[in-house]
C-alpha positions as CSV (number, residue, x, y, z in Angstrom):
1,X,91.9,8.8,13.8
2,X,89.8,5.8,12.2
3,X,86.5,4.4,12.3
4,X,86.1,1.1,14.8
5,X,83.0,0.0,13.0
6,X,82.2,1.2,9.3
7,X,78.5,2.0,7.8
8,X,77.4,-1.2,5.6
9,X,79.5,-0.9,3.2
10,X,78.5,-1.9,-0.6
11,X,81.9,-4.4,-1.0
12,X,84.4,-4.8,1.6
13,X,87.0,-2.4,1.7
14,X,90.4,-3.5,1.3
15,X,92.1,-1.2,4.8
16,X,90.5,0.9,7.3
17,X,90.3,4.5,6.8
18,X,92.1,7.1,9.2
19,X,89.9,8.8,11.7
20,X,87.9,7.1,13.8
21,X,84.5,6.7,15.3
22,X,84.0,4.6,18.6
23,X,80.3,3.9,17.8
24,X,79.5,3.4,13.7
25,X,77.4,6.7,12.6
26,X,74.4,5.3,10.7
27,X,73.3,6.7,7.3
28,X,71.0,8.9,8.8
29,X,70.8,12.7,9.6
30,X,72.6,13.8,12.4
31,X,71.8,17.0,15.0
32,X,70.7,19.6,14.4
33,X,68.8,17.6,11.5
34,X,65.9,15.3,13.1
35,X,67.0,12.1,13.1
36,X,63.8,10.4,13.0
37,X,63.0,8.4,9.4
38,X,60.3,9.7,8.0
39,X,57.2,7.2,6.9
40,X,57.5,6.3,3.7
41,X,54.3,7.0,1.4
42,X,52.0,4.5,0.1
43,X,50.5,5.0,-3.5
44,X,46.8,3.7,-4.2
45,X,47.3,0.0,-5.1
46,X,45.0,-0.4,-8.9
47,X,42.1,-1.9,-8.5
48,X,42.2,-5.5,-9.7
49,X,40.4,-6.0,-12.9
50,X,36.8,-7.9,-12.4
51,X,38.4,-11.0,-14.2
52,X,41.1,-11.5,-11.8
53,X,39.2,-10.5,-8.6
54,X,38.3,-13.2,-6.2
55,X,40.2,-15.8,-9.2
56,X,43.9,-15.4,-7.9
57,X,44.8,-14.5,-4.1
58,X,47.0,-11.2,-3.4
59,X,50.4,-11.8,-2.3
60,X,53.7,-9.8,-1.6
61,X,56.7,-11.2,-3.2
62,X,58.8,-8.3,-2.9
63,X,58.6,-4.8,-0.8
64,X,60.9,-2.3,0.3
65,X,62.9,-2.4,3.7
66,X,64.3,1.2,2.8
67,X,64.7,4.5,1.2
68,X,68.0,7.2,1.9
69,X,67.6,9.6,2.1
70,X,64.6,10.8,4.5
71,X,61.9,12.8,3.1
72,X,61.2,16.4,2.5
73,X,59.7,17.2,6.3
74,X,62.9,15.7,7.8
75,X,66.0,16.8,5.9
76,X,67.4,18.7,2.4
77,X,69.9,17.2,1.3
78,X,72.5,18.4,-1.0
79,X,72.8,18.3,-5.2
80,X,74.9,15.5,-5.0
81,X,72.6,13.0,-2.8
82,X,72.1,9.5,-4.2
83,X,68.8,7.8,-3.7
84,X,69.3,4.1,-2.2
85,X,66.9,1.6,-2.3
86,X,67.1,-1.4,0.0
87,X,64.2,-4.5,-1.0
88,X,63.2,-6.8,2.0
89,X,64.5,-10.0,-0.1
90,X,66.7,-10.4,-2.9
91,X,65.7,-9.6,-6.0
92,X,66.0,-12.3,-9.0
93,X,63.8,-9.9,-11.9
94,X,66.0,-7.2,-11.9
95,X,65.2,-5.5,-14.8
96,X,61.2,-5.7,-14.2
97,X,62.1,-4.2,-10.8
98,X,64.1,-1.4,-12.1
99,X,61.9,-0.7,-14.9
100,X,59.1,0.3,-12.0
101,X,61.6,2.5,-10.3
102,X,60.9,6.4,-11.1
103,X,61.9,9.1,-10.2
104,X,60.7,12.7,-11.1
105,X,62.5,16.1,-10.7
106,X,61.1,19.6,-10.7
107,X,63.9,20.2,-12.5
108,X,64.7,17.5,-15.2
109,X,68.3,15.9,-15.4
110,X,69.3,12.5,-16.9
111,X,69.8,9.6,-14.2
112,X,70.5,5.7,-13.9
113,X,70.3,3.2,-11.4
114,X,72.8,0.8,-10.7
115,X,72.1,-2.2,-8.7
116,X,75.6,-2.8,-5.7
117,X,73.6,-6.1,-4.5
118,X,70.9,-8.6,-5.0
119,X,68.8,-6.6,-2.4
120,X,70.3,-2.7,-3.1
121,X,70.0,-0.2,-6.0
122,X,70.9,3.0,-5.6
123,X,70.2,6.4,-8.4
124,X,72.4,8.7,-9.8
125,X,72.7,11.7,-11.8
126,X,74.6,12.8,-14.7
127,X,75.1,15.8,-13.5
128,X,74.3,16.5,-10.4
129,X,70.6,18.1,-9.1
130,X,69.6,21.7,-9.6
131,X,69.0,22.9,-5.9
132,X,65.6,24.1,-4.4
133,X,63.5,22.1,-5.9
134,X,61.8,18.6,-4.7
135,X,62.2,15.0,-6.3
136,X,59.5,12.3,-6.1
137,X,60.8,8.9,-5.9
138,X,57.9,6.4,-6.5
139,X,57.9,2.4,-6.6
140,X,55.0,0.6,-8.5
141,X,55.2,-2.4,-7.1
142,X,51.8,-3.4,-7.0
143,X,52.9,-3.9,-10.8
144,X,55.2,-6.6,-10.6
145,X,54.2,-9.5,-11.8
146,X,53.1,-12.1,-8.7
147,X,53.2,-9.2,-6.6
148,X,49.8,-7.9,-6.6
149,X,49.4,-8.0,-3.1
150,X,52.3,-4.7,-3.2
151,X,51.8,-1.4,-1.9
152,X,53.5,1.3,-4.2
153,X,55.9,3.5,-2.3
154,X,56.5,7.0,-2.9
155,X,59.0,9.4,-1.0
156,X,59.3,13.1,-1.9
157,X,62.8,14.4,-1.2
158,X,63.8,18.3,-0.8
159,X,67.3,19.4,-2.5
160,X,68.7,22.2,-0.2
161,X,71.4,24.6,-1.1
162,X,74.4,23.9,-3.5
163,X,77.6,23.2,-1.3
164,X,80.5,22.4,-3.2
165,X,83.9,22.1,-1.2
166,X,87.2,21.5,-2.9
167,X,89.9,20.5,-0.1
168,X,93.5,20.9,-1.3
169,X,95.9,18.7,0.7
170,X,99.3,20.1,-0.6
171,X,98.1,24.1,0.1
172,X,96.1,22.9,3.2
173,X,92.4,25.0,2.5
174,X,89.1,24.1,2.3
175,X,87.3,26.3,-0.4
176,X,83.6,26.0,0.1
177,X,81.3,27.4,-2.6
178,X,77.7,27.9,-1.9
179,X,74.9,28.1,-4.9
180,X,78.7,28.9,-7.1
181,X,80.1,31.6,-4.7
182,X,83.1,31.2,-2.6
183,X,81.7,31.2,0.7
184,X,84.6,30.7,2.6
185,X,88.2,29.6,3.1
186,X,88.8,27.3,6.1
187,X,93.0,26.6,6.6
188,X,93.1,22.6,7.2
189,X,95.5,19.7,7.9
190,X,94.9,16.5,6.0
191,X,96.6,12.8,6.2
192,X,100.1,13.2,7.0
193,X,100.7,9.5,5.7
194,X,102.9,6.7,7.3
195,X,101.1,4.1,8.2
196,X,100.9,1.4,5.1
197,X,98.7,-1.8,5.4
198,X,98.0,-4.0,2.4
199,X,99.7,-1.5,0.0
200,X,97.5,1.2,1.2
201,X,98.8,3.8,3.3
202,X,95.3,4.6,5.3
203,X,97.1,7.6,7.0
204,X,96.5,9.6,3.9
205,X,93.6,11.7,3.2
206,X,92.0,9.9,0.0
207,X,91.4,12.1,-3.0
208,X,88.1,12.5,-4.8
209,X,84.6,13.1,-5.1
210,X,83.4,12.5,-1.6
211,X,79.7,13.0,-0.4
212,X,78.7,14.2,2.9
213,X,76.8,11.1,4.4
214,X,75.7,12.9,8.1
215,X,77.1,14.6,11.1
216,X,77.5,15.2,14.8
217,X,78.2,17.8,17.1
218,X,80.7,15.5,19.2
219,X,82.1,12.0,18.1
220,X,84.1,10.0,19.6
221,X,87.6,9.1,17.8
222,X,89.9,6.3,19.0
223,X,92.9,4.4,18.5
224,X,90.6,1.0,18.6
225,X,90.9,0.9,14.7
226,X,94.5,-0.2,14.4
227,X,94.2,-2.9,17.2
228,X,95.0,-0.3,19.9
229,X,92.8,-0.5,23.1
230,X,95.0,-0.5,26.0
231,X,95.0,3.3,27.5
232,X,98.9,2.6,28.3
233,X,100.4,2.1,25.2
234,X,101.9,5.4,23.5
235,X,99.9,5.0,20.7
236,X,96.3,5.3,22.3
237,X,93.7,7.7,22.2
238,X,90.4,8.3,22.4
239,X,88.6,12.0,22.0
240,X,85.6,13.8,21.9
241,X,86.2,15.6,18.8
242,X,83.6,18.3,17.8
243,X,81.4,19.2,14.4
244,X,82.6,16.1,12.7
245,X,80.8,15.6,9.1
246,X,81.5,12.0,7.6
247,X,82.9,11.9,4.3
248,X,83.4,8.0,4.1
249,X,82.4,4.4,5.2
250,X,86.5,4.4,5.9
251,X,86.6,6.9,8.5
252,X,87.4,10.2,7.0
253,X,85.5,13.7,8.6
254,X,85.6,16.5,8.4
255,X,86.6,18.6,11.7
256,X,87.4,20.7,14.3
257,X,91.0,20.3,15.3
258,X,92.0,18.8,18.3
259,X,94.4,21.4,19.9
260,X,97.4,21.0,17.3
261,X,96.1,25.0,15.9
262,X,99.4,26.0,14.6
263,X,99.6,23.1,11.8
264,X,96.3,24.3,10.6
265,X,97.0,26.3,7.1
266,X,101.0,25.1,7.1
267,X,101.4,21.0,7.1
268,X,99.6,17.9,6.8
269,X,99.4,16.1,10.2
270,X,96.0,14.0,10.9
271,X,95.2,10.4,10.5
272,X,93.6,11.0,7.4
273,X,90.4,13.0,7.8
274,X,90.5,16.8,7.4
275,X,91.4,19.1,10.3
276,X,90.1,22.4,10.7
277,X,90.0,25.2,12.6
278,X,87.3,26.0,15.5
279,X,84.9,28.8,13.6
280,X,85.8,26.8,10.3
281,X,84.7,23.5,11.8
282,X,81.4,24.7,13.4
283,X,80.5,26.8,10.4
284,X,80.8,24.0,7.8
285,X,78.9,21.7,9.9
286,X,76.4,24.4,10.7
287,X,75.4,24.3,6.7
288,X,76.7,20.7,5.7
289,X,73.5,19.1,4.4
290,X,73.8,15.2,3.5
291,X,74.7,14.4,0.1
292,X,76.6,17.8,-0.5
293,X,80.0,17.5,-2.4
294,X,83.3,17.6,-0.8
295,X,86.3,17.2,-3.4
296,X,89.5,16.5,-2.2
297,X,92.9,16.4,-4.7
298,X,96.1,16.3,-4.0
299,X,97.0,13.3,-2.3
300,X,98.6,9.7,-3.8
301,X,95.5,7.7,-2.2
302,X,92.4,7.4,-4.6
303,X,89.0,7.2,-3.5
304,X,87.2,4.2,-4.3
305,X,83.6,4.3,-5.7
306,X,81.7,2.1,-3.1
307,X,83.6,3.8,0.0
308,X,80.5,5.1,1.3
309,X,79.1,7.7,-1.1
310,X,81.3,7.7,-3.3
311,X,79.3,7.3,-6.8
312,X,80.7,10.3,-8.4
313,X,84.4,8.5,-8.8
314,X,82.6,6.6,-11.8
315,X,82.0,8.3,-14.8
316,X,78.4,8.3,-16.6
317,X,79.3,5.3,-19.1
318,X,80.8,3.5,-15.9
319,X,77.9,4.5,-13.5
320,X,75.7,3.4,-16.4
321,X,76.5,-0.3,-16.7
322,X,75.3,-1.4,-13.5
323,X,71.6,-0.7,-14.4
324,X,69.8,-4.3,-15.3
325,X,68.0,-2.3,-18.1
326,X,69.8,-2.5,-22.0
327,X,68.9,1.2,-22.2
């Protein structure tokens, strides 16, 4: 099943994605996680000096329109989580911008933006966040030059639990790994393959370092994705499918399987996203936490870097070189 209408994504992407979503999930958290953006902070503004004050007029050149994830009293989030940054206009000084960005761990590790638009920048580890701790994200904008009229932003952020999952397609199991222990082994059926458009068969499961970008206890999958709408042609469907977790802007979840039990373990045979049992389904949703790591190998279809949150396909010296800073 595929996706009808895809999350913003950072460039086009060049096919649709298997499993699919009637209405697009937005990049927020999803039940039982309050859904509800929490306010973002505002830092004191400095004092203007007395030889600038009533001289030069305030005014606000450039704010912020965003900040993903939500803060610390509204979701933790997993060690993997990116921190996105959307500005209410474009954004011309791009290293003066940047270089006001900062952001603060608990627990120190080396990071780097990298700026996907004129208007979008988004952080990212080296490695990826120690859990149980809290990261302070500020924005001194109130510092920019011209922009003295600014309000500095801050957002605290709480990292939950480490969930790593490794999905083999070609032995069909999900490994999950909590804080380094196996957790649990959930038999699934990934993208059985078949359906090629533009070069790219999108009914294989892409392999890769997926992010979990937010969930919900019942989506609704249809055929509407490949052009099919009318309920009489053979190729239809549309389903409530439950504990779906998003892995991708191209449609790929994670799920309970619809009926089809005895593939579960044994063959590959969805649309692309990852098919699970009942109890496996509900038990990874039940702990998935946005931004937790879901690694899937095994498959002849790579994951692409700006297919949702997908930042971890780029290597440090990759991820690096889209920061407007020299160092």
């Amino acid at each position: 099943m595929r996706v009808t209408r895809m999350l913003p994504a950072l460039v086009a992407l060049a096919a649709a994605s298997a499993c699919a979503a009637q209405s697009a999930p937005v990049p927020r958290a999803q039940t039982p996680v309050v859904v509800a953006q929490a306010a973002v902070t505002t830092a004191p503004t400095p004092t203007p000096s007395p030889t600038t004050t009533g001289t030069a007029r305030k005014k606000v050149t450039l704010g912020i329109a965003d900040i993903t994830p939500m803060g610390e009293k509204t979701e933790k989030v997993g060690v993997g989580f990116p921190i996105i940054v959307t500005f209410d206009r474009d954004v011309k000084n791009k290293a003066e911008v940047e270089a006001l960005l900062e952001v603060k761990p608990e627990k120190p590790v080396d990071g780097a933006w990298r700026w996907v638009s004129k208007r979008k920048v988004i952080y990212r580890t080296k490695t990826y966040w120690q859990p149980y701790q809290k990261v302070l994200f500020t924005a001194r904008l109130s510092e920019l030059p011209g922009n003295t009229g600014a309000k500095n932003v801050s957002r605290r952020f709480a990292v939950g639990a480490k969930n790593i999952s490794v999905v083999n397609t070609r032995k069909h199991v999900m490994k999950v790994y909590r804080n380094g222990k196996l957790a649990k082994k959930i038999p699934i059926s990934a993208g059985k393959g078949g359906l090629v458009r533009n070069g790219v068969d999108v009914y294989l499961t892409t392999s890769g370092t997926h992010l979990t970008m937010g969930k919900k206890a019942v989506e609704t999958m249809t055929s509407s994705w490949m052009g099919v709408t009318d309920p009489k042609d053979p190729r239809y469907y549309k389903e409530e499918i439950p504990w779906a977790v998003r892995i991708s802007d191209s449609g790929e979840y994670v799920h309970q399987s619809a009926g089809y039990y005895h593939f579960l373990g044994r063959s590959n045979q969805s649309h692309g996203c990852v098919r699970a049992t009942p109890a496996g389904a509900k038990w990874f949703y039940t702990i998935a936490q946005r931004g937790d790591v879901v690694k899937i190998t095994g498959t002849k279809r790579k994951l692409q870097w700006n297919n949702g949150w997908s930042y971890w396909q780029l290597n440090w010296t990759q991820w690096k070189k889209g920061s407007a800073l020299k160092s």
